[in-house]
N, CA, C and O atoms as a Maestro MAE file, in Angstrom:
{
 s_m_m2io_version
 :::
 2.0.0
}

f_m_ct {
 s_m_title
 :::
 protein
 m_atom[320] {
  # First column is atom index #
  i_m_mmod_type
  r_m_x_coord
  r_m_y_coord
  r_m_z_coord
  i_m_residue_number
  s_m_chain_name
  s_m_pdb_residue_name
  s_m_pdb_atom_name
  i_m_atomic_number
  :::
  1 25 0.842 -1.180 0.000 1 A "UNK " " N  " 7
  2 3 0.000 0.000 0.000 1 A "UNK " " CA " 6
  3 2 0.883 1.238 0.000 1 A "UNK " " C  " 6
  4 15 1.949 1.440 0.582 1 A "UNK " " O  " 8
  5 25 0.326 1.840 -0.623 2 A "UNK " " N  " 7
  6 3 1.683 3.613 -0.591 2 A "UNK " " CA " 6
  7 2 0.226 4.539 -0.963 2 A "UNK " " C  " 6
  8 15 -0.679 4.157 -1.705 2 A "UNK " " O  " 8
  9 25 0.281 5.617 -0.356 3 A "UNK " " N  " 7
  10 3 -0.562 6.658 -0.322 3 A "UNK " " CA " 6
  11 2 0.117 7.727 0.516 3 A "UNK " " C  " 6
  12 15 0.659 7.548 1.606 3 A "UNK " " O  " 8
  13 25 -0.037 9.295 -0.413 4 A "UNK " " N  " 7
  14 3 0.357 10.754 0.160 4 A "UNK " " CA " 6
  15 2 -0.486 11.368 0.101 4 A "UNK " " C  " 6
  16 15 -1.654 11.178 -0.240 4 A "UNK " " O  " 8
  17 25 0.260 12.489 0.569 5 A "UNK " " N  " 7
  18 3 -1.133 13.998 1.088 5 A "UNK " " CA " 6
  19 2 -0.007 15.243 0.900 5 A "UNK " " C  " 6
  20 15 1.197 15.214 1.153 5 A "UNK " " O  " 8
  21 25 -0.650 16.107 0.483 6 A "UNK " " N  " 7
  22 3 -0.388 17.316 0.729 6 A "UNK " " CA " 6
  23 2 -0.867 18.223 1.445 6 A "UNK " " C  " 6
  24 15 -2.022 18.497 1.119 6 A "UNK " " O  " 8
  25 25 -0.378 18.946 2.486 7 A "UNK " " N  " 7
  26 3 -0.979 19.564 3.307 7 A "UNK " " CA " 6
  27 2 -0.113 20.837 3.720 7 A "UNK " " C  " 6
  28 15 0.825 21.366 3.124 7 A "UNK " " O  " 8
  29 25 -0.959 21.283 5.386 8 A "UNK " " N  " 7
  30 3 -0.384 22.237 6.068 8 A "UNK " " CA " 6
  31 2 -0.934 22.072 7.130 8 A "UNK " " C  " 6
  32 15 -2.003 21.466 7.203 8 A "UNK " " O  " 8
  33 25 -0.014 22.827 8.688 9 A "UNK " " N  " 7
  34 3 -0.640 22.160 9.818 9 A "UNK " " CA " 6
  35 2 -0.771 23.483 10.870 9 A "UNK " " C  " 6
  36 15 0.082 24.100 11.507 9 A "UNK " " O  " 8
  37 25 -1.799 23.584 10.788 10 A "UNK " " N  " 7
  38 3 -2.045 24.844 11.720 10 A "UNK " " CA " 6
  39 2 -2.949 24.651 12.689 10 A "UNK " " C  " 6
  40 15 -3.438 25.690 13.133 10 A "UNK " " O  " 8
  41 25 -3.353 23.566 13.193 11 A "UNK " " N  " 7
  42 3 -3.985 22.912 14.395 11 A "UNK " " CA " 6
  43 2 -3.221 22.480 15.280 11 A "UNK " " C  " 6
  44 15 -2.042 22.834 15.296 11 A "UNK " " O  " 8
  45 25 -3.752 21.592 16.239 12 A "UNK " " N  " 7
  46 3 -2.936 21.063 17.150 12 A "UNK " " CA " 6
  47 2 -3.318 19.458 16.614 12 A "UNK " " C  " 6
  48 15 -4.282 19.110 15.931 12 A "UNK " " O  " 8
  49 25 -2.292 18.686 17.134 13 A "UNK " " N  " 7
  50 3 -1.839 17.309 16.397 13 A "UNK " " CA " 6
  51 2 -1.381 16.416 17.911 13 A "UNK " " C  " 6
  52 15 -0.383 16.519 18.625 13 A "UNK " " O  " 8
  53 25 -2.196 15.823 17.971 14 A "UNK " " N  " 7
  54 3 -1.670 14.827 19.193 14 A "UNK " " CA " 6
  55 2 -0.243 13.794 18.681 14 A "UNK " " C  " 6
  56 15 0.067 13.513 17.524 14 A "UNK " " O  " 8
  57 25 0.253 13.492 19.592 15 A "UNK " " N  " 7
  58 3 1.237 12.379 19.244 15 A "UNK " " CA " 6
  59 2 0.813 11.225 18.691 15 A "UNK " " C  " 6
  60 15 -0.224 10.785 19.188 15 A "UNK " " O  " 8
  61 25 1.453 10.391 17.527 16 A "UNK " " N  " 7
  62 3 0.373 9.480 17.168 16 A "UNK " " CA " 6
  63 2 1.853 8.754 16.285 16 A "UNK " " C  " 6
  64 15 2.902 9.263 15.891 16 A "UNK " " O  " 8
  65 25 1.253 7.220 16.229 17 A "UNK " " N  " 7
  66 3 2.179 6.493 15.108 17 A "UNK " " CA " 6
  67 2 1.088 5.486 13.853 17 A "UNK " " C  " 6
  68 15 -0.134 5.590 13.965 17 A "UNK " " O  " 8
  69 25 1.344 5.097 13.378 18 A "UNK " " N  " 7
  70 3 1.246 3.945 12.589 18 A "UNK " " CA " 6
  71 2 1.979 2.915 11.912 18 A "UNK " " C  " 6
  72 15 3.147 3.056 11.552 18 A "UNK " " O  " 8
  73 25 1.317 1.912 11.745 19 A "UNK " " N  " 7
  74 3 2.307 0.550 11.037 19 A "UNK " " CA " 6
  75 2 2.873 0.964 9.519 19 A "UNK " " C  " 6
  76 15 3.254 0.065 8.770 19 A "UNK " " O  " 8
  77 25 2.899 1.884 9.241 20 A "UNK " " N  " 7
  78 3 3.535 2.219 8.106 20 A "UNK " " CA " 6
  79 2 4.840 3.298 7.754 20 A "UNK " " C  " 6
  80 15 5.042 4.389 8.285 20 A "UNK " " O  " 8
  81 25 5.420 2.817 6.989 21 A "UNK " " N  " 7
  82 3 6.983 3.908 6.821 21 A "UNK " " CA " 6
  83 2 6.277 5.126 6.503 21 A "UNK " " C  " 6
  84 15 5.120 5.097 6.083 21 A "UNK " " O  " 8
  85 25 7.078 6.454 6.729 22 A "UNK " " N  " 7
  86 3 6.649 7.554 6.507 22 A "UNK " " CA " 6
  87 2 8.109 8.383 5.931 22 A "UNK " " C  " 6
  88 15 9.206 8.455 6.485 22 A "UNK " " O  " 8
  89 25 7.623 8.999 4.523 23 A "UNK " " N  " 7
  90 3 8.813 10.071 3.901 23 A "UNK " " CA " 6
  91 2 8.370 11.156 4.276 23 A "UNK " " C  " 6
  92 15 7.161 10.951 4.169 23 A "UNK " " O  " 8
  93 25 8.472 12.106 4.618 24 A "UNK " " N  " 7
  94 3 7.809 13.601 5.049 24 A "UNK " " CA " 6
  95 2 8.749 14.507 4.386 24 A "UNK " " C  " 6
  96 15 9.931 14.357 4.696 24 A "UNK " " O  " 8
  97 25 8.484 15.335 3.611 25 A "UNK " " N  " 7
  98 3 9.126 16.883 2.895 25 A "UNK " " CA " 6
  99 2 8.252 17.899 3.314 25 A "UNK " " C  " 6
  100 15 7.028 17.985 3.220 25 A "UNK " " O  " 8
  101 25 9.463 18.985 4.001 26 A "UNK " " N  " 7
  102 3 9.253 20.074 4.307 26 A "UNK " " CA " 6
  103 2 9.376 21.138 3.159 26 A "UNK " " C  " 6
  104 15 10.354 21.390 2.455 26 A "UNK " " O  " 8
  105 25 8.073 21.714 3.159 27 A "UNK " " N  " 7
  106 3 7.907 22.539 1.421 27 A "UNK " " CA " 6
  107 2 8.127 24.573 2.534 27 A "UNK " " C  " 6
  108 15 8.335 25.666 2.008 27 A "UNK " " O  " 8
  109 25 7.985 24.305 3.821 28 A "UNK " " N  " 7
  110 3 8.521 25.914 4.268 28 A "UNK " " CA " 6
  111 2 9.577 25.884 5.295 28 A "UNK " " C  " 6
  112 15 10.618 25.235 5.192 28 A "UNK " " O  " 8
  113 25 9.255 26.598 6.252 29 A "UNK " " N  " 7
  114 3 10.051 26.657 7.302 29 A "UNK " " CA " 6
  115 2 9.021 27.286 8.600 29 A "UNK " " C  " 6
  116 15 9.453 27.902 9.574 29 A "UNK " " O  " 8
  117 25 7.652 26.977 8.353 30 A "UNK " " N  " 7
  118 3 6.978 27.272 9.205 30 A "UNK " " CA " 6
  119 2 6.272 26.080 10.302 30 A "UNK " " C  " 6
  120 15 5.189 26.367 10.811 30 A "UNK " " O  " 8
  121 25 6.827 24.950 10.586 31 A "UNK " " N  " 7
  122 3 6.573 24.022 11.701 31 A "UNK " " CA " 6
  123 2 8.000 23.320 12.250 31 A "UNK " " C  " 6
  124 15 9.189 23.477 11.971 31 A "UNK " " O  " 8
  125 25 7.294 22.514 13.124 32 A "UNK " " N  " 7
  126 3 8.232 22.244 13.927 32 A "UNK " " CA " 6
  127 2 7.490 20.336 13.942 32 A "UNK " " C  " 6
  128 15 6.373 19.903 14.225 32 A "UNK " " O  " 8
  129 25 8.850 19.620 13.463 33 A "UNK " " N  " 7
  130 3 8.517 17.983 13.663 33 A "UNK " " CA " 6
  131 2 8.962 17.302 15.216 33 A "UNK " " C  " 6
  132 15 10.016 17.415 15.842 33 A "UNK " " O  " 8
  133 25 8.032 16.756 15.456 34 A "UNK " " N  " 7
  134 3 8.694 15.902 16.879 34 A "UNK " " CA " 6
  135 2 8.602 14.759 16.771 34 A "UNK " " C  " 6
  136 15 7.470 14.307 16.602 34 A "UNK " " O  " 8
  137 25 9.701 13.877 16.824 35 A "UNK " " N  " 7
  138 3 9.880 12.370 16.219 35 A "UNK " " CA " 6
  139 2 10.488 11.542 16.926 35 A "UNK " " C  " 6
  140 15 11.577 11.158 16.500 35 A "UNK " " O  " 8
  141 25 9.916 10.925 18.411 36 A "UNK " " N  " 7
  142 3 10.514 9.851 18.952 36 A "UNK " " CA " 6
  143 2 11.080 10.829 20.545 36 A "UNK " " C  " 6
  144 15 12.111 10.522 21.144 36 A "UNK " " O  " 8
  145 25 10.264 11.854 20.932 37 A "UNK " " N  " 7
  146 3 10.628 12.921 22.134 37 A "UNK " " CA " 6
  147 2 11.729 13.814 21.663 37 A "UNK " " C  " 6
  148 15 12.300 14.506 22.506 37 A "UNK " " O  " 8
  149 25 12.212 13.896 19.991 38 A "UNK " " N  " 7
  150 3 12.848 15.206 19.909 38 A "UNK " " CA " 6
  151 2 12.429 15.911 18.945 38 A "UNK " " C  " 6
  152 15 11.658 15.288 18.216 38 A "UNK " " O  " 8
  153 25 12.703 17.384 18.524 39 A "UNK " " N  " 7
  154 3 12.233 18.027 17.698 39 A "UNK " " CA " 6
  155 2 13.607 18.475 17.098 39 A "UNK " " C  " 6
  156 15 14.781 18.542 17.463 39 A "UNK " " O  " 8
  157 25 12.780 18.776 15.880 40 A "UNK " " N  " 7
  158 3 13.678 19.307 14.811 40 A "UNK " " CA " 6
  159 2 12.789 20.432 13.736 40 A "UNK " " C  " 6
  160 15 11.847 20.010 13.066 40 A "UNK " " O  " 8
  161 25 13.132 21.581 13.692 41 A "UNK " " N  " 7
  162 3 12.089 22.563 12.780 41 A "UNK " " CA " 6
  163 2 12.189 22.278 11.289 41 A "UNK " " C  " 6
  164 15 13.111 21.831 10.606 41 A "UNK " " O  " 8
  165 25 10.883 22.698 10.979 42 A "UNK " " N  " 7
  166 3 11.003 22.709 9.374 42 A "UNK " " CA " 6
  167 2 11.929 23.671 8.698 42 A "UNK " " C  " 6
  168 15 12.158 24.807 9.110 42 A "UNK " " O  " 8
  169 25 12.612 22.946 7.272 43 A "UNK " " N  " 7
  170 3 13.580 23.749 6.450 43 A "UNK " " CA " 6
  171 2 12.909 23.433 5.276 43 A "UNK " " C  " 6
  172 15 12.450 22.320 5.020 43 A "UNK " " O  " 8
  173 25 12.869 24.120 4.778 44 A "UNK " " N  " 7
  174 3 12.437 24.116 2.946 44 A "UNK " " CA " 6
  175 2 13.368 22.815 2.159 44 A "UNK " " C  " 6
  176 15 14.490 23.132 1.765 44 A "UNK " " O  " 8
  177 25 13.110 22.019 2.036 45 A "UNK " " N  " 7
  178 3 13.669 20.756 1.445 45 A "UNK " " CA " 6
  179 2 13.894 20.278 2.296 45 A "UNK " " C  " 6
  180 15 13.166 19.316 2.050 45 A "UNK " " O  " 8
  181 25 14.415 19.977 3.462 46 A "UNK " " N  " 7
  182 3 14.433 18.681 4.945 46 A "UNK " " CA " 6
  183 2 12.860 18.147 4.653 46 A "UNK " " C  " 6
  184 15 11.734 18.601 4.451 46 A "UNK " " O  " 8
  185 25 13.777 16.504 4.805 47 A "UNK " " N  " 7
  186 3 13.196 15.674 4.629 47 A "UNK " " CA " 6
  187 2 13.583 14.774 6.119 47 A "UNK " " C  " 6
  188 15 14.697 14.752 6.642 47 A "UNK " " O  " 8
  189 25 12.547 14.177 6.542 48 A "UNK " " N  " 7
  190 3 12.107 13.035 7.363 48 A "UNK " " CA " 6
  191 2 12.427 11.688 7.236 48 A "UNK " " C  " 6
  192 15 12.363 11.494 6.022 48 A "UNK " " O  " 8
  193 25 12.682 10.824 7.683 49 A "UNK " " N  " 7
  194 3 12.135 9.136 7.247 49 A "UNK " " CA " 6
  195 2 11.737 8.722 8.472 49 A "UNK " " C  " 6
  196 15 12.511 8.731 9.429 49 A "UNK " " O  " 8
  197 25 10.334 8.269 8.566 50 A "UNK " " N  " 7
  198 3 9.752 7.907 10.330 50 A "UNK " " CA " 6
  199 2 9.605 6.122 9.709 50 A "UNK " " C  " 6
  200 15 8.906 5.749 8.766 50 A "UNK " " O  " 8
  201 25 10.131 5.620 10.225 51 A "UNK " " N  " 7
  202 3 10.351 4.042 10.676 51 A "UNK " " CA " 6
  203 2 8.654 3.573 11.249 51 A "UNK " " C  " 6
  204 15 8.257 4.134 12.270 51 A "UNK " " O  " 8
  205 25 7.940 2.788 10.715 52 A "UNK " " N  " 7
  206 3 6.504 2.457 11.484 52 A "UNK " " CA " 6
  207 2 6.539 2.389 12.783 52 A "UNK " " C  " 6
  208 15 7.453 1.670 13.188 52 A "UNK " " O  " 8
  209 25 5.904 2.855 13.578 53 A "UNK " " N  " 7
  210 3 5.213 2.775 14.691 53 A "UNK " " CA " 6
  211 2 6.037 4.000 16.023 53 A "UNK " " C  " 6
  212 15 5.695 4.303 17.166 53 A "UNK " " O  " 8
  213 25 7.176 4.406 15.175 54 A "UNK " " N  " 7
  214 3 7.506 5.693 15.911 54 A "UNK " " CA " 6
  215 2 6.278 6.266 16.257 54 A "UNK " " C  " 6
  216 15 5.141 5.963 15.896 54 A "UNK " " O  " 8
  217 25 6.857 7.523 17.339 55 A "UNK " " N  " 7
  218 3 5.316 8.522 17.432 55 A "UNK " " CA " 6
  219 2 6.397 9.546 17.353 55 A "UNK " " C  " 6
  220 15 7.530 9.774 17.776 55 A "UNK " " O  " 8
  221 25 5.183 10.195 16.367 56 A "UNK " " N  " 7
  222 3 5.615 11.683 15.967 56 A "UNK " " CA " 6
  223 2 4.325 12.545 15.964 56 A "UNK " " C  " 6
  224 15 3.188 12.076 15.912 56 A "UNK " " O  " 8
  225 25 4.657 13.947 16.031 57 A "UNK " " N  " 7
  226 3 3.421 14.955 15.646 57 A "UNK " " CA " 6
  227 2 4.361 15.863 15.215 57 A "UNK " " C  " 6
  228 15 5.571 16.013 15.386 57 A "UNK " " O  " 8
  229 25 3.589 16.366 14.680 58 A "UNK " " N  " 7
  230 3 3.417 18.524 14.220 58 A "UNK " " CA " 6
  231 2 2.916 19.796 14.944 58 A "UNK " " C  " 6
  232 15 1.923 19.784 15.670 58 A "UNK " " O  " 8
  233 25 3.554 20.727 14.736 59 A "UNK " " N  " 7
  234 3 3.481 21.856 15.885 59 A "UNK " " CA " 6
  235 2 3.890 22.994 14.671 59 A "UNK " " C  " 6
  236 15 4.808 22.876 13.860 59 A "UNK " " O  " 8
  237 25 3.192 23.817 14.762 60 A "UNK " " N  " 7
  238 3 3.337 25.351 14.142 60 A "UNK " " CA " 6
  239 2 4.225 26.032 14.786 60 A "UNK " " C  " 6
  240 15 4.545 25.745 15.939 60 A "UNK " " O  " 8
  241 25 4.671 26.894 14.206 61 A "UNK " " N  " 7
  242 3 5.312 28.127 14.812 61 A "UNK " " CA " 6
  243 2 4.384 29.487 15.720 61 A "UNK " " C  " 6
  244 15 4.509 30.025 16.821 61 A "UNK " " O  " 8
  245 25 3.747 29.586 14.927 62 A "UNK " " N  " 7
  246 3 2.503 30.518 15.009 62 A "UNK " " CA " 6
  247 2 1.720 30.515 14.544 62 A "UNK " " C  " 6
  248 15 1.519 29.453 13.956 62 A "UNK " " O  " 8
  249 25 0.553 31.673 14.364 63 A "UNK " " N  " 7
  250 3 -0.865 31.667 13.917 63 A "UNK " " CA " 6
  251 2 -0.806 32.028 12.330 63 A "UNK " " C  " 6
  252 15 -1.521 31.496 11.481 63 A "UNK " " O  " 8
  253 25 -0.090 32.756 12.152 64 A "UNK " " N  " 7
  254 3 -0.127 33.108 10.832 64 A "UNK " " CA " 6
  255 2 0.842 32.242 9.827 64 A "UNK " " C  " 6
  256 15 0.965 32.510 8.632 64 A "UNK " " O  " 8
  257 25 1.593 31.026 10.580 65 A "UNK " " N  " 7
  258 3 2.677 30.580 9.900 65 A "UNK " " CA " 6
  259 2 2.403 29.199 9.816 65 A "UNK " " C  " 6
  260 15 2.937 28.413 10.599 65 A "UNK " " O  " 8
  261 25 1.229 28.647 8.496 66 A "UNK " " N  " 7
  262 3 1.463 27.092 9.174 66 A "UNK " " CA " 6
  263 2 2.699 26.406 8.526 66 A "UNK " " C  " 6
  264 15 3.420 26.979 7.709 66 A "UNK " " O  " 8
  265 25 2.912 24.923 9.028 67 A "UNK " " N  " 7
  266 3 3.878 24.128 8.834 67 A "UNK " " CA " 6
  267 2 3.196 23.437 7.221 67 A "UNK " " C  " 6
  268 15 2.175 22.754 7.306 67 A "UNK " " O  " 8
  269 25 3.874 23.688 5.744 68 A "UNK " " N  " 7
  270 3 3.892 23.378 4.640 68 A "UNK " " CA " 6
  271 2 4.449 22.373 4.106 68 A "UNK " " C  " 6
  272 15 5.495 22.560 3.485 68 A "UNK " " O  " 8
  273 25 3.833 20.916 4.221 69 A "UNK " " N  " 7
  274 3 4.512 19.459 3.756 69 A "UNK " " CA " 6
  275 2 3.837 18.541 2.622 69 A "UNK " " C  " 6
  276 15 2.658 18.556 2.269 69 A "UNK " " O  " 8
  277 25 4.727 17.860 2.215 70 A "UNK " " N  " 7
  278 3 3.877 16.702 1.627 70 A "UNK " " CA " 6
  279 2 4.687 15.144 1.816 70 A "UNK " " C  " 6
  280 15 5.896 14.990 1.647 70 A "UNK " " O  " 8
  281 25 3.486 13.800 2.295 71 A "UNK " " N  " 7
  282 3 4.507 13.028 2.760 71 A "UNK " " CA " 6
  283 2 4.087 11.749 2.174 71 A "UNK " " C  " 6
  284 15 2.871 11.637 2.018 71 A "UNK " " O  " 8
  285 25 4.869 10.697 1.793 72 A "UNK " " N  " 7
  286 3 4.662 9.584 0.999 72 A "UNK " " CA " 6
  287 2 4.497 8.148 2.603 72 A "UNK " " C  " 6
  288 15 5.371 7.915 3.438 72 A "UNK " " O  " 8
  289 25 3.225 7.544 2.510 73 A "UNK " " N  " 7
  290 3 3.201 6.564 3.717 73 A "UNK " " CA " 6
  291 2 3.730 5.109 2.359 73 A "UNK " " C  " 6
  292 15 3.710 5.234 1.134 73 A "UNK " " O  " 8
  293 25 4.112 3.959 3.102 74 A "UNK " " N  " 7
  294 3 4.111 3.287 2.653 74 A "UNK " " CA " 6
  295 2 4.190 1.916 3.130 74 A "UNK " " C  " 6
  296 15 4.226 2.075 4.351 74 A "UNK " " O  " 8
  297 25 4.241 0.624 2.902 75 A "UNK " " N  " 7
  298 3 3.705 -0.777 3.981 75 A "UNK " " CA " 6
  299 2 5.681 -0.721 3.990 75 A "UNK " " C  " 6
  300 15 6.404 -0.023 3.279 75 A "UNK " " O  " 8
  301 25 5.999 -1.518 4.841 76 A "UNK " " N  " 7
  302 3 7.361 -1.281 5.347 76 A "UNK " " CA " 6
  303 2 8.299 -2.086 4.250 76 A "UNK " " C  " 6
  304 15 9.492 -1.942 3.983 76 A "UNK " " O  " 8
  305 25 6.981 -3.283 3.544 77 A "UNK " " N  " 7
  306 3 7.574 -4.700 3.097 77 A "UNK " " CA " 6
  307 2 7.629 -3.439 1.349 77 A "UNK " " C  " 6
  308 15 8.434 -3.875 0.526 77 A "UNK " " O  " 8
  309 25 7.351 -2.939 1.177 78 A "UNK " " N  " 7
  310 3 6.780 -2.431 0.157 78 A "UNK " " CA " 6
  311 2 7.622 -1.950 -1.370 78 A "UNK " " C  " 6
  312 15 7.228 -1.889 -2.534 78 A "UNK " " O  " 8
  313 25 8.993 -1.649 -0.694 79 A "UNK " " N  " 7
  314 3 9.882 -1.395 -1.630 79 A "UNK " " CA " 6
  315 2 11.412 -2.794 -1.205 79 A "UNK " " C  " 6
  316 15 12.591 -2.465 -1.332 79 A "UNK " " O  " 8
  317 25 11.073 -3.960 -0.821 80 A "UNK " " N  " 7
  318 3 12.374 -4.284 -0.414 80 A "UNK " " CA " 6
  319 2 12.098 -5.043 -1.575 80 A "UNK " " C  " 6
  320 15 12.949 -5.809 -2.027 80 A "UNK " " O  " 8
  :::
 }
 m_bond[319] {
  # First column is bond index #
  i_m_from
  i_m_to
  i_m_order
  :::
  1 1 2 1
  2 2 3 1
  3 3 4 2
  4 3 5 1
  5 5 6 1
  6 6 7 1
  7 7 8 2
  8 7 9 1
  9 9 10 1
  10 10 11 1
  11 11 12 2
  12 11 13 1
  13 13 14 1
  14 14 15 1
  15 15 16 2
  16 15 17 1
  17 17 18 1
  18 18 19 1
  19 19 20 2
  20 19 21 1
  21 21 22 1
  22 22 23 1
  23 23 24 2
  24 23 25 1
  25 25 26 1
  26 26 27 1
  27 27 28 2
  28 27 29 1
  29 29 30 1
  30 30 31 1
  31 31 32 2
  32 31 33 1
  33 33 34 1
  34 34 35 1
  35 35 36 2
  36 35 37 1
  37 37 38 1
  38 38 39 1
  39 39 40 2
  40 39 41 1
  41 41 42 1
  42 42 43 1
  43 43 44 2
  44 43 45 1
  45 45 46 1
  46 46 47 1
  47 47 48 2
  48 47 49 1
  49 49 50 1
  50 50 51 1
  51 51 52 2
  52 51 53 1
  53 53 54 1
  54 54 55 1
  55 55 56 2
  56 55 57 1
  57 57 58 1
  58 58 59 1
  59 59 60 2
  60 59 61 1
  61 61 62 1
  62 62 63 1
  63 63 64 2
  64 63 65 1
  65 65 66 1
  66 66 67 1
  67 67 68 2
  68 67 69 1
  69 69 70 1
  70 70 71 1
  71 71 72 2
  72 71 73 1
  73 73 74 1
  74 74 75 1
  75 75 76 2
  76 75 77 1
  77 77 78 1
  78 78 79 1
  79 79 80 2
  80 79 81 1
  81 81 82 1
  82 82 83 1
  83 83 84 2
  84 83 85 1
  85 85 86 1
  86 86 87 1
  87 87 88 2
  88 87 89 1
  89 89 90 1
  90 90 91 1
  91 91 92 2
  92 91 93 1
  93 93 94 1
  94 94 95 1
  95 95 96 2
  96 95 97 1
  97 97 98 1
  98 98 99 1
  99 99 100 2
  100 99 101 1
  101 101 102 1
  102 102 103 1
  103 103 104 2
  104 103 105 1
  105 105 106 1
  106 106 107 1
  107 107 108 2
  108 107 109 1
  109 109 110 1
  110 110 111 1
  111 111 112 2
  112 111 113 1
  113 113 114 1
  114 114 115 1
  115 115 116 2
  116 115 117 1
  117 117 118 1
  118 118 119 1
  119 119 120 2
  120 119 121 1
  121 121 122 1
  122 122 123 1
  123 123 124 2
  124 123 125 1
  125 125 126 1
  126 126 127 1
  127 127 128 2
  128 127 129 1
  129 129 130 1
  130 130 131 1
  131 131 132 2
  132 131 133 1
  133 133 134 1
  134 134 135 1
  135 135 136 2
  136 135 137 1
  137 137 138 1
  138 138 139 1
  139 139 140 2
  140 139 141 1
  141 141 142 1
  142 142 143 1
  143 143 144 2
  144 143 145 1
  145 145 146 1
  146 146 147 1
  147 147 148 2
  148 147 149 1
  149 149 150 1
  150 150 151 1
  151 151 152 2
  152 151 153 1
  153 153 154 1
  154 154 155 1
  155 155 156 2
  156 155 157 1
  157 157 158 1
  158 158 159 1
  159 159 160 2
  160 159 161 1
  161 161 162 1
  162 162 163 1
  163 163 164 2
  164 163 165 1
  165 165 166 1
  166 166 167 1
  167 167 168 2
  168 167 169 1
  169 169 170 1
  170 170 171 1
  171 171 172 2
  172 171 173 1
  173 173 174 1
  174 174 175 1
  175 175 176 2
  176 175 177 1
  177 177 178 1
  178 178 179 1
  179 179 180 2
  180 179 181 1
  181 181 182 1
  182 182 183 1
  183 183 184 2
  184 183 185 1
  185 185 186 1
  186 186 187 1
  187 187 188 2
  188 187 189 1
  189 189 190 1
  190 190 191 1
  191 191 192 2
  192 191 193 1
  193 193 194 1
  194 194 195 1
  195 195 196 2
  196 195 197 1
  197 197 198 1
  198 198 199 1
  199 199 200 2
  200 199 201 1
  201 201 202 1
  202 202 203 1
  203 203 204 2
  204 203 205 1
  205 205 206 1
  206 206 207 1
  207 207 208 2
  208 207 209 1
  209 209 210 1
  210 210 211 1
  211 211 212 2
  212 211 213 1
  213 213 214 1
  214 214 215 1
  215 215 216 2
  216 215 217 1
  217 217 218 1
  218 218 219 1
  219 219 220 2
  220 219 221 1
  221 221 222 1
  222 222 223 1
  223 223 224 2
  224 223 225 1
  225 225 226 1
  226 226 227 1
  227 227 228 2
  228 227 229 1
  229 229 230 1
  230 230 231 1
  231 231 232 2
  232 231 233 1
  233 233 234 1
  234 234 235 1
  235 235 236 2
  236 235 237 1
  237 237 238 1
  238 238 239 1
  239 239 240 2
  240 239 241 1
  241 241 242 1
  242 242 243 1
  243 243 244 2
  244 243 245 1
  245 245 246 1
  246 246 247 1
  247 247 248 2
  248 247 249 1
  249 249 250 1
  250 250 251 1
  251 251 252 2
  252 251 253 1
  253 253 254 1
  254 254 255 1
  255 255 256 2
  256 255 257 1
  257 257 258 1
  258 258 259 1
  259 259 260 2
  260 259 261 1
  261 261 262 1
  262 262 263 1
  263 263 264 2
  264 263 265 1
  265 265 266 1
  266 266 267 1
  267 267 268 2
  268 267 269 1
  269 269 270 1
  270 270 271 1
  271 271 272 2
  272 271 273 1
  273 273 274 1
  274 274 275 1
  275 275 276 2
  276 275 277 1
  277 277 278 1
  278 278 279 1
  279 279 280 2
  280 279 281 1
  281 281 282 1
  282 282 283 1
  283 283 284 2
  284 283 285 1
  285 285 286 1
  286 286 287 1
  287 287 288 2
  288 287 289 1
  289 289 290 1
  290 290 291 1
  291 291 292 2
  292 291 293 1
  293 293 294 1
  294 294 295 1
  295 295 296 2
  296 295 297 1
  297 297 298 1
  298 298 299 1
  299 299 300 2
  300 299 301 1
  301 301 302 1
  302 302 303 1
  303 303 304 2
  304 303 305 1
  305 305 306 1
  306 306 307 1
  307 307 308 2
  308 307 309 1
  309 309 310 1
  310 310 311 1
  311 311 312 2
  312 311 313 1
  313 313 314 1
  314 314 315 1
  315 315 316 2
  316 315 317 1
  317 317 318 1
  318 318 319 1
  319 319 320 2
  :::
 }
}
């Protein structure tokens, strides 16, 4: 299974994982990733790789600034 999204995150985002690999691209510099109890901010091209069942969320900077991504999920078995 492989399925993406394009988005932006200007809510609040509980901590959360799933059984699937995750590619994440940062398209601004307006959020902040937290991946496994650390953070790291968004950069315009930083890219992610979340391993299944990590927990990660998303966090904005501010109100006027959301966090700008798009991220590829995929089954873990999926590309070997």
């Amino acid at each position: 299974m492989l399925w993406t999204h394009k988005g932006f995150h200007k809510g609040h985002m509980v901590p959360h994982g799933h059984d699937m690999h995750e590619l994440f691209f940062c398209l601004n510099d307006g959020g902040i990733q937290h991946i496994g109890g650390r953070s790291c901010d968004f950069m315009k091209g930083r890219a992610f790789f979340l391993y299944s069942g990590i927990v990660h969320q998303l966090e904005h900077h501010n109100a006027e600034e959301a966090g700008d991504f798009v991220f590829f999920c995929f089954d873990p078995s999926h590309f070997l």
